[in-house]
GUGU-148622 format. One record per residue (C-alpha): residue number from 1; residue in three letters; x, y, z. Coordinates in steps of 0.05 Angstrom, whole numbers. Layout:
BEGIN
seq  type  east  north  up
NUM  Ala  X  Y  Z
...
//
This chain:
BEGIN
seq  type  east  north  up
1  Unk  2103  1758  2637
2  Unk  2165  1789  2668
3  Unk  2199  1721  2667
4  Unk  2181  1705  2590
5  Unk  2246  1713  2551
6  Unk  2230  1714  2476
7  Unk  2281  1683  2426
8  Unk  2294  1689  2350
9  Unk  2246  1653  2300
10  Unk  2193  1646  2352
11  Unk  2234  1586  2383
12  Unk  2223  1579  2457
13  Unk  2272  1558  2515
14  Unk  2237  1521  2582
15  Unk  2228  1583  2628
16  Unk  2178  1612  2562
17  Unk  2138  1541  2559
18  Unk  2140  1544  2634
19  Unk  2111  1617  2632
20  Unk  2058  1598  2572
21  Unk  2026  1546  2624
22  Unk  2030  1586  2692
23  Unk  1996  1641  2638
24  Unk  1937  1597  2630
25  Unk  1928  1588  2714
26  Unk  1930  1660  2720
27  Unk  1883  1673  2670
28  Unk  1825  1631  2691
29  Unk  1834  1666  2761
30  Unk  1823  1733  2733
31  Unk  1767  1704  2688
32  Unk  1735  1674  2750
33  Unk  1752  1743  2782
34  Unk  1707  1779  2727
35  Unk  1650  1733  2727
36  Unk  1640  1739  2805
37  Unk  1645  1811  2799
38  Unk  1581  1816  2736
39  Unk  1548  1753  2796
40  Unk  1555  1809  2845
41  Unk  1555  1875  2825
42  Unk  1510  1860  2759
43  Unk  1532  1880  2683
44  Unk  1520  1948  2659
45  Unk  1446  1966  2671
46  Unk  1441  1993  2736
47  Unk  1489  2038  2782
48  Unk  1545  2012  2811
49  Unk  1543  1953  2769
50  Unk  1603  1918  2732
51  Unk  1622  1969  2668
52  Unk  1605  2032  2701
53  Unk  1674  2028  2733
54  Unk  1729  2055  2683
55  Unk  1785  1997  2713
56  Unk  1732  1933  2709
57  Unk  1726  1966  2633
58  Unk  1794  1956  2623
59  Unk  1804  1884  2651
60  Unk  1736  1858  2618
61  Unk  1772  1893  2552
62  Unk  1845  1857  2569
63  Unk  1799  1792  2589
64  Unk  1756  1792  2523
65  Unk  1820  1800  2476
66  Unk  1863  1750  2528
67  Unk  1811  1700  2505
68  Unk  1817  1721  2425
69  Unk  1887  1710  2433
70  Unk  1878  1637  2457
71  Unk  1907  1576  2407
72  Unk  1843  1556  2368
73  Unk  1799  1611  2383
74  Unk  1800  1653  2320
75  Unk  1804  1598  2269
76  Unk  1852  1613  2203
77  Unk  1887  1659  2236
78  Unk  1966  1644  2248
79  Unk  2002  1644  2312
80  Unk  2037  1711  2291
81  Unk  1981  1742  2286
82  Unk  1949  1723  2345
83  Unk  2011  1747  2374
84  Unk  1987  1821  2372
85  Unk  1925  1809  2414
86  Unk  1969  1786  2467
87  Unk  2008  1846  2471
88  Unk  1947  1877  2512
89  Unk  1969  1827  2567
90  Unk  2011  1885  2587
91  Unk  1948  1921  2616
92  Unk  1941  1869  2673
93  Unk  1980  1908  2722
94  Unk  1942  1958  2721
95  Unk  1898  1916  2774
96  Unk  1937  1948  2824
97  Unk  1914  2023  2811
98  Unk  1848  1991  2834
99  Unk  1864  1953  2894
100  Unk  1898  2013  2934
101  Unk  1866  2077  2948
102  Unk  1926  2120  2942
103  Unk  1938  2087  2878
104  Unk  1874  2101  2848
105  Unk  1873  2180  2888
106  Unk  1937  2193  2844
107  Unk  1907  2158  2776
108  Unk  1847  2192  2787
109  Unk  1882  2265  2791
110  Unk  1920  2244  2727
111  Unk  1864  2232  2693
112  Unk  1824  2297  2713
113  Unk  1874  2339  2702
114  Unk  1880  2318  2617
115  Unk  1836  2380  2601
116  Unk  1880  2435  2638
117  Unk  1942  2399  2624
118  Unk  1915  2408  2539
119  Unk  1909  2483  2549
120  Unk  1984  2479  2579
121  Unk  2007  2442  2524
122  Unk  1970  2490  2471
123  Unk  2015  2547  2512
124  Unk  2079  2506  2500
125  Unk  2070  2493  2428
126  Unk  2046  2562  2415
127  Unk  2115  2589  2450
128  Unk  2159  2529  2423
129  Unk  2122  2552  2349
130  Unk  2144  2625  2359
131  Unk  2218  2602  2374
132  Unk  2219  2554  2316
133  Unk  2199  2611  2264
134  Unk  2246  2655  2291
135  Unk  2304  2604  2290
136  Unk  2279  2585  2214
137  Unk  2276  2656  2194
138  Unk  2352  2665  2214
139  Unk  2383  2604  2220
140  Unk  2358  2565  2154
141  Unk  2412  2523  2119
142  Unk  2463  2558  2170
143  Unk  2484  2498  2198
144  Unk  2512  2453  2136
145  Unk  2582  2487  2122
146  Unk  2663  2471  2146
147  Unk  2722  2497  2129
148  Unk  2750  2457  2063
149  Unk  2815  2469  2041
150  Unk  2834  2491  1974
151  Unk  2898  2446  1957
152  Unk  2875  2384  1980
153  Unk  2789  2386  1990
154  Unk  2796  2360  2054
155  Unk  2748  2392  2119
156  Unk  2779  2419  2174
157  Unk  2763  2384  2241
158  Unk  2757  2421  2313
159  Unk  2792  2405  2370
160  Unk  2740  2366  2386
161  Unk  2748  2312  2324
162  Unk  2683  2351  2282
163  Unk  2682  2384  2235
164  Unk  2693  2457  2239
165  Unk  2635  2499  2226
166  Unk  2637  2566  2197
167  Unk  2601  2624  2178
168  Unk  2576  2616  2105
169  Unk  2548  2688  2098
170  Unk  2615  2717  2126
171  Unk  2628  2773  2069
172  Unk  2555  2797  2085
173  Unk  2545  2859  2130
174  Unk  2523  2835  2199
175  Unk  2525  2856  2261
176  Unk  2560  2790  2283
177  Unk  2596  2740  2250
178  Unk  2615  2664  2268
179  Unk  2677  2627  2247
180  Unk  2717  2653  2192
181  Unk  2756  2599  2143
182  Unk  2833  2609  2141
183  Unk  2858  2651  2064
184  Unk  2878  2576  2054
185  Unk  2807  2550  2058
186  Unk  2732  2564  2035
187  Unk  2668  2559  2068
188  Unk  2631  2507  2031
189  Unk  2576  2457  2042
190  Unk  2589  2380  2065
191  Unk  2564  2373  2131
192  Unk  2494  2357  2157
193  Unk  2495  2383  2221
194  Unk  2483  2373  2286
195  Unk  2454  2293  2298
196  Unk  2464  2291  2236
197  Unk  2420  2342  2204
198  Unk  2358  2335  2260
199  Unk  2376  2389  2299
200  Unk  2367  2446  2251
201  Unk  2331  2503  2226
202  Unk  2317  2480  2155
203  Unk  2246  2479  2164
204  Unk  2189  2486  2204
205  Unk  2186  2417  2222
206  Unk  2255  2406  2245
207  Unk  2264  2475  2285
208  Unk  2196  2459  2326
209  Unk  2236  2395  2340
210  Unk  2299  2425  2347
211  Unk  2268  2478  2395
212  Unk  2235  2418  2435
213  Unk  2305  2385  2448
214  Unk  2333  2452  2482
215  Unk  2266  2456  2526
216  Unk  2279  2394  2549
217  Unk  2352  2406  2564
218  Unk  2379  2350  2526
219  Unk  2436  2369  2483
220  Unk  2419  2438  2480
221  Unk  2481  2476  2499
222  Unk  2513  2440  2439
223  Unk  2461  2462  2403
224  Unk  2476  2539  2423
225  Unk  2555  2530  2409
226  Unk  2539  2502  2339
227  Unk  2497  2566  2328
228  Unk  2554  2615  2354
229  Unk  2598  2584  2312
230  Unk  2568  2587  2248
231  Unk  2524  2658  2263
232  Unk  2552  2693  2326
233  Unk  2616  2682  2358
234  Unk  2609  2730  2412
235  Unk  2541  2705  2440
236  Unk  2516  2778  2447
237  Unk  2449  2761  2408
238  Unk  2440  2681  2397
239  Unk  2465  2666  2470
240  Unk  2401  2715  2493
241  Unk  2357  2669  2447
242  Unk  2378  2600  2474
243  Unk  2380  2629  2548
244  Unk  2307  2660  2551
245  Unk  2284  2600  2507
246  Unk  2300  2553  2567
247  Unk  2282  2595  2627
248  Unk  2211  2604  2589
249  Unk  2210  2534  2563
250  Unk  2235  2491  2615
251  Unk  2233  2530  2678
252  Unk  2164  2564  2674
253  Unk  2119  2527  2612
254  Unk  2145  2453  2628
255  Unk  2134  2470  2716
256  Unk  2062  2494  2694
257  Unk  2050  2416  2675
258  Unk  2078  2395  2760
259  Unk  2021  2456  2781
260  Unk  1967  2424  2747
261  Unk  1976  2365  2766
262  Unk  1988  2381  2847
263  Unk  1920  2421  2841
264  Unk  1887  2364  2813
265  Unk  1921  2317  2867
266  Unk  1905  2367  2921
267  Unk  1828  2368  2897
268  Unk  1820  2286  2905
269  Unk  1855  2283  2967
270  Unk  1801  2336  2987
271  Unk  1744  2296  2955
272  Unk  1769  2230  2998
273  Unk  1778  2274  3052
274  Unk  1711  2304  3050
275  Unk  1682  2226  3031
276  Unk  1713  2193  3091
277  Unk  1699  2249  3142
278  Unk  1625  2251  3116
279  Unk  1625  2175  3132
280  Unk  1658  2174  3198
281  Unk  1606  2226  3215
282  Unk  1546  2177  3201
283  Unk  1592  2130  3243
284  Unk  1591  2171  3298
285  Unk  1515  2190  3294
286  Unk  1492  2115  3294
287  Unk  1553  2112  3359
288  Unk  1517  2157  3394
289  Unk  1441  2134  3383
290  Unk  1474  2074  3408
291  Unk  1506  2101  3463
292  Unk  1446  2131  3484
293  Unk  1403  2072  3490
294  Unk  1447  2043  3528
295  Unk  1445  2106  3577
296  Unk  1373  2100  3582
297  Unk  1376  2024  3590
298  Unk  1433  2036  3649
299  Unk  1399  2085  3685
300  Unk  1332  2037  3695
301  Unk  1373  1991  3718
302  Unk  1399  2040  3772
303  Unk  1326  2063  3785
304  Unk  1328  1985  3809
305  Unk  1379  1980  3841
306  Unk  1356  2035  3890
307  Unk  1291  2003  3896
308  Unk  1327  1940  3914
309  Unk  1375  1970  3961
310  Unk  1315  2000  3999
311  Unk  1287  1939  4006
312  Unk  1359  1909  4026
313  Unk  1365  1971  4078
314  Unk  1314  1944  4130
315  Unk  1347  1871  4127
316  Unk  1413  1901  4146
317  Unk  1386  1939  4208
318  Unk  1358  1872  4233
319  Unk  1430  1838  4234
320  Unk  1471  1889  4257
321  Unk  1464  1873  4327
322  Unk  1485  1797  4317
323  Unk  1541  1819  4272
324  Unk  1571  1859  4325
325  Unk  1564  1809  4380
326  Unk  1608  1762  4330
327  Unk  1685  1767  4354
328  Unk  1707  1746  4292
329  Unk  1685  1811  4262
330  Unk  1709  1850  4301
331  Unk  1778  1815  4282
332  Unk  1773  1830  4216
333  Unk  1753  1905  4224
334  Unk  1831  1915  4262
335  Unk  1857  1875  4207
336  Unk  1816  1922  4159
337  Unk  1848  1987  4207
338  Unk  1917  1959  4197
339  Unk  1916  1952  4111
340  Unk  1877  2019  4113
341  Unk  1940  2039  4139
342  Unk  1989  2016  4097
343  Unk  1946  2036  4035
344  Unk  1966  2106  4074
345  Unk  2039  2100  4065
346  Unk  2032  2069  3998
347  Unk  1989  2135  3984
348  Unk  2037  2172  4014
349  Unk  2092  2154  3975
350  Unk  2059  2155  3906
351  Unk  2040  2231  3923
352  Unk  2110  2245  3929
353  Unk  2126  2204  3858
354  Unk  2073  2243  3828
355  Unk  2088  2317  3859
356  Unk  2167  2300  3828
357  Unk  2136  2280  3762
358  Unk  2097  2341  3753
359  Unk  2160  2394  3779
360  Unk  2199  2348  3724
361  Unk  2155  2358  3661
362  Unk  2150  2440  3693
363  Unk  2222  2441  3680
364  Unk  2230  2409  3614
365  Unk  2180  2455  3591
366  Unk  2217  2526  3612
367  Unk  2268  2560  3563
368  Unk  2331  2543  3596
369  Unk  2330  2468  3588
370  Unk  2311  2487  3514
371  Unk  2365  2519  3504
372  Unk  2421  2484  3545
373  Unk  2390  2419  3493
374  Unk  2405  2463  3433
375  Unk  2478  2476  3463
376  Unk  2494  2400  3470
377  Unk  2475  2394  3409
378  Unk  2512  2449  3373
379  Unk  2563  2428  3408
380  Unk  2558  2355  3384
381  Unk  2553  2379  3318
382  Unk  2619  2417  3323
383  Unk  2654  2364  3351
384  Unk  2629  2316  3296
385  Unk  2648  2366  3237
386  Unk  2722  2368  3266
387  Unk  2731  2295  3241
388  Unk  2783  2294  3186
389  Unk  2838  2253  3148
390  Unk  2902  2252  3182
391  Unk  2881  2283  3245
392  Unk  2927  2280  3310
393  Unk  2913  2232  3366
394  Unk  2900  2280  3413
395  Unk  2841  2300  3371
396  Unk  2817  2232  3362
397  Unk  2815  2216  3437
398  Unk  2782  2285  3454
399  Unk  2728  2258  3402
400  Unk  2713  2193  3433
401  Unk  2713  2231  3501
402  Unk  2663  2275  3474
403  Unk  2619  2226  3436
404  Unk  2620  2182  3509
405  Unk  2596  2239  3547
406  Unk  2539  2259  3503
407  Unk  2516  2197  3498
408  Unk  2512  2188  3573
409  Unk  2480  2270  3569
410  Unk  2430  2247  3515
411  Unk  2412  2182  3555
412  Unk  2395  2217  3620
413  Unk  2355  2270  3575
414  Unk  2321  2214  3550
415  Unk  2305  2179  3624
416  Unk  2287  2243  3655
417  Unk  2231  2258  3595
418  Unk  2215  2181  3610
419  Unk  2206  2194  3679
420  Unk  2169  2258  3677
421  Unk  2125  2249  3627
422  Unk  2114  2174  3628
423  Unk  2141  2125  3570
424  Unk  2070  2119  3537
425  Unk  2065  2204  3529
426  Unk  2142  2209  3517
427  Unk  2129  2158  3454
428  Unk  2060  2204  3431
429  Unk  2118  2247  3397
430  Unk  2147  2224  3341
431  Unk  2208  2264  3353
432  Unk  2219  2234  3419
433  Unk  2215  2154  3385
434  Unk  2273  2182  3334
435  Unk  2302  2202  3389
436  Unk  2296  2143  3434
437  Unk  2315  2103  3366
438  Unk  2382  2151  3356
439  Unk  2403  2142  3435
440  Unk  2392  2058  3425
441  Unk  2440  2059  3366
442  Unk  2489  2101  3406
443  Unk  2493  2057  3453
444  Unk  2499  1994  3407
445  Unk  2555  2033  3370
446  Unk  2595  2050  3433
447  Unk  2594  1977  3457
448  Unk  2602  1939  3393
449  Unk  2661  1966  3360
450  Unk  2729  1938  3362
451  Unk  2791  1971  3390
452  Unk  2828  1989  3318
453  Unk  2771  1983  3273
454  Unk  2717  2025  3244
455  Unk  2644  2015  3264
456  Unk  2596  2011  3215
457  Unk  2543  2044  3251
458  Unk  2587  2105  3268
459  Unk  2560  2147  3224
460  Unk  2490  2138  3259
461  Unk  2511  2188  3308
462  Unk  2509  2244  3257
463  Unk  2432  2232  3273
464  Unk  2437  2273  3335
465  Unk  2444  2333  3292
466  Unk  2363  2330  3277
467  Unk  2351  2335  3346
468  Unk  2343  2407  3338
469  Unk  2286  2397  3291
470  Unk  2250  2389  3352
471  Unk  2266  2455  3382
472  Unk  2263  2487  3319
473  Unk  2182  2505  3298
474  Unk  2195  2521  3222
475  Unk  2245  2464  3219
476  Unk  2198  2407  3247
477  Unk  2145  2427  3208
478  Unk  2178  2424  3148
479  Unk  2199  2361  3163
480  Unk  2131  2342  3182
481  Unk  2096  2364  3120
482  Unk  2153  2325  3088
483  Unk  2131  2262  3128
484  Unk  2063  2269  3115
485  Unk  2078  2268  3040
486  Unk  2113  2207  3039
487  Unk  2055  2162  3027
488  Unk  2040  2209  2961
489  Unk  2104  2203  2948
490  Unk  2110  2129  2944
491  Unk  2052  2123  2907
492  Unk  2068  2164  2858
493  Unk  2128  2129  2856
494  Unk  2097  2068  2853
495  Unk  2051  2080  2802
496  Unk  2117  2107  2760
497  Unk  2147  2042  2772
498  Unk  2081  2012  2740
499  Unk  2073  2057  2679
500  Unk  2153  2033  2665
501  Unk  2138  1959  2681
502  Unk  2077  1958  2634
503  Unk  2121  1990  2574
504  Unk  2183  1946  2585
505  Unk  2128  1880  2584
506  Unk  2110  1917  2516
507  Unk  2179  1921  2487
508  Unk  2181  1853  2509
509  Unk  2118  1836  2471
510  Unk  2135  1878  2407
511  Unk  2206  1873  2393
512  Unk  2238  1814  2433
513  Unk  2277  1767  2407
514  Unk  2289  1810  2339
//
């Protein structure tokens, strides 16, 4: 659909007749789709069957009108026509809310949270309907006058090109005043406004929508200006209007909507939460009846085996005296002395591996190596920050002195954490990989640049600076929770990307090629 191109007077170029017959493939396999779903899952009478699930609704809806929308189908009816049925096309990717879990987690919040998101929006109107009547109790036909002049008639125009707006009620006793005509010109009507007469107070209609533009912050300081021009040209009492207006309206009614909906979010997750735990539970139940039949099972079979080694026991007493009268045993029991003895040494030596290991990861644990770390890497960060354009020499070989030795500092920080606390357990920290990932494109930066030029992965080192994350509590677990909201994040994202793909198709469908 993405590739279909429409063209004026319904003509069509190759890519649309190609996408008309790929339309007809893809079709049929979402037809074939629904069928084995009814085959499987049944229609509508019983639970869990076909249309008790809100998304199979919507494709067998998209499917039954796809099929309307087919040449021939309704007869009498002309290809225009028809057109409209196929604008529900649009609806197919919404397949993918149902495939992914997160997807339909975030949908599924949306869509629970339409009743406390109305009561919101009944709060927002009610505020945006008190600002409106106060704006059209005031500010009614204010905003249609300029400065004409006498000799000629012509409007005076602003610095700005516009016209210049003035204060039509200027002889009346206020306690402020906007623009003042010149003794050579009058205050009459000729201009519509601002956007050309929409934003205004004329009536209750147009200041609800004129109050709605400066909640959503488009165009509203204009807005405000306008108004101090024609009413207050001080600001002391319109300014105060505008200003609480948007710090009620779009910093504390329109944030309302985000709370709502990260509630609702924060109640699936819990329901998934509490669905999958509830299931790995049973999981582990039926793992442990298993496990323990096989525990009874084992331990018979060691009830045997010590029955059968009792049995076994008398046998060996028989042949011990022929097996020591062999020579060639007793061969193989020095041969058996001497790699007992070498296991010893072996022994020996892994002790000493292992008692290094441990006095090691003792060390990186205390404060002082915690702190000499945070140091190096204040001091890295200075050093970095000191970069600037047009620096001396001197400066710039003190920095690649610098960024030399802390990479060699970092990369024996990184081997002795390797060494003490085994690759596999340094690479259990996440923390430690980004590390280990940082040090790795260090190294690749140091060797791989040229003499006069300018690496492109120099500014990788500036990565070192979030090594402190890992020394800092509140830090990392910020940037933990951050991590761990990623997934949200992108589908949310993703499911933004969706709701703008499936209107663009519609635009497509509705106004192309006119």
């Amino acid at each position: 659909m993405a590739l279909d191109a429409p063209l004026p007077f319904h003509d069509k170029s190759q890519m649309n007749l190609f996408a008309d017959k790929t339309e007809l493939y893809f079709f049929a396999v979402f037809v074939l789709e629904a069928i084995l779903k009814i085959i499987g899952m049944g229609f509508i009478l019983h639970e869990n069957s076909y249309l008790r699930s809100v998304w199979n609704i919507i494709d067998f809806i998209v499917i039954i009108l796809s099929i309307l929308s087919l040449p021939g189908i309704l007869p009498g009816v002309s290809e225009v026509n028809v057109k409209g049925l196929r604008v529900i096309r649009v609806l197919h990717p919404l397949k993918f809310v149902s495939g992914f879990q997160s997807l339909h987690v975030v949908m599924t919040a949306i869509a629970r949270a339409i009743v406390p998101l109305l009561q919101v929006l009944f709060l927002i109107v009610f505020v945006i309907s008190i600002y409106a009547i106060i704006g059209l109790e005031f500010m009614a036909d204010r905003f249609h006058f300029s400065c004409k002049n006498k000799i000629n008639g012509s409007f005076s125009l602003s610095n700005d090109g516009t016209y210049r707006a003035c204060d039509s009620m200027i002889n009346e006793y206020f306690f402020v005043h906007g623009n003042e005509c010149s003794s050579n010109e009058t205050c009459s009507r000729f201009t519509p406004g601002v956007n050309q007469g929409i934003s205004s107070f004329d009536n209750i209609f147009y200041s609800m929508l004129t109050v709605f533009q400066c909640v959503t912050l488009e165009g509203w300081a204009d807005i405000m200006y306008y108004t101090q021009d024609v009413m207050d040209l001080v600001g002391i009492i319109w300014n105060t209007y505008y200003v609480t207006l948007i710090l009620i309206g779009s910093f504390f009614m329109l944030h309302l909507v985000l709370g709502v909906l990260s509630s609702e979010f924060a109640k699936e997750r819990e329901k998934v939460e509490n669905r999958q735990s509830f299931f790995k539970l049973r999981e582990d139940q039926q793992c442990q009846k298993i496990s323990d039949f096989y525990l009874e099972w084992i331990s018979r079979g060691e009830d045997l085996t010590i029955i059968s080694e009792n049995t076994k026991e008398s046998q060996k007493e028989t042949s011990l005296s022929s097996i020591i009268s062999n020579p060639a045993v007793v061969l193989s029991s020095l041969n058996l002395q001497l790699h007992i003895k070498s296991y010893h040494s072996k022994s020996v030596i892994s002790f000493h591996i292992k008692h290094l290991r441990l006095k090691l990861r003792n060390f990186i644990k205390r404060n002082i190596f915690f702190w000499f770390v945070v140091a190096m890497v204040s001091i890295n960060t200075f050093i970095l920050a000191t970069y600037h354009y047009k620096q001396p020499i001197w400066l710039t070989d003190i920095q690649k002195l610098a960024e030399k030795i802390f990479t060699v500092f970092f990369i024996l920080e990184m081997l002795l954490k390797v060494f003490a606390l085994s690759f596999h357990g340094y690479c259990k920290s996440r923390f430690n990989v980004f590390e280990l990932i940082v040090v790795i494109l260090s190294i690749f930066d140091i060797t791989t640049r040229l003499g006069a030029g300018v690496s492109v992965l120099q500014c990788l080192r500036l990565l070192r600076v979030f090594k402190v994350t890992k020394y800092w509590s509140r830090l990392r677990n910020l940037v933990a929770s951050f991590m761990n909201a990623v997934n949200s994040i992108l589908s949310l994202l993703f499911l933004l990307l969706l709701y703008i793909l499936i209107n663009a198709l519609l635009g497509m469908q509705l106004f192309g090629g006119k």
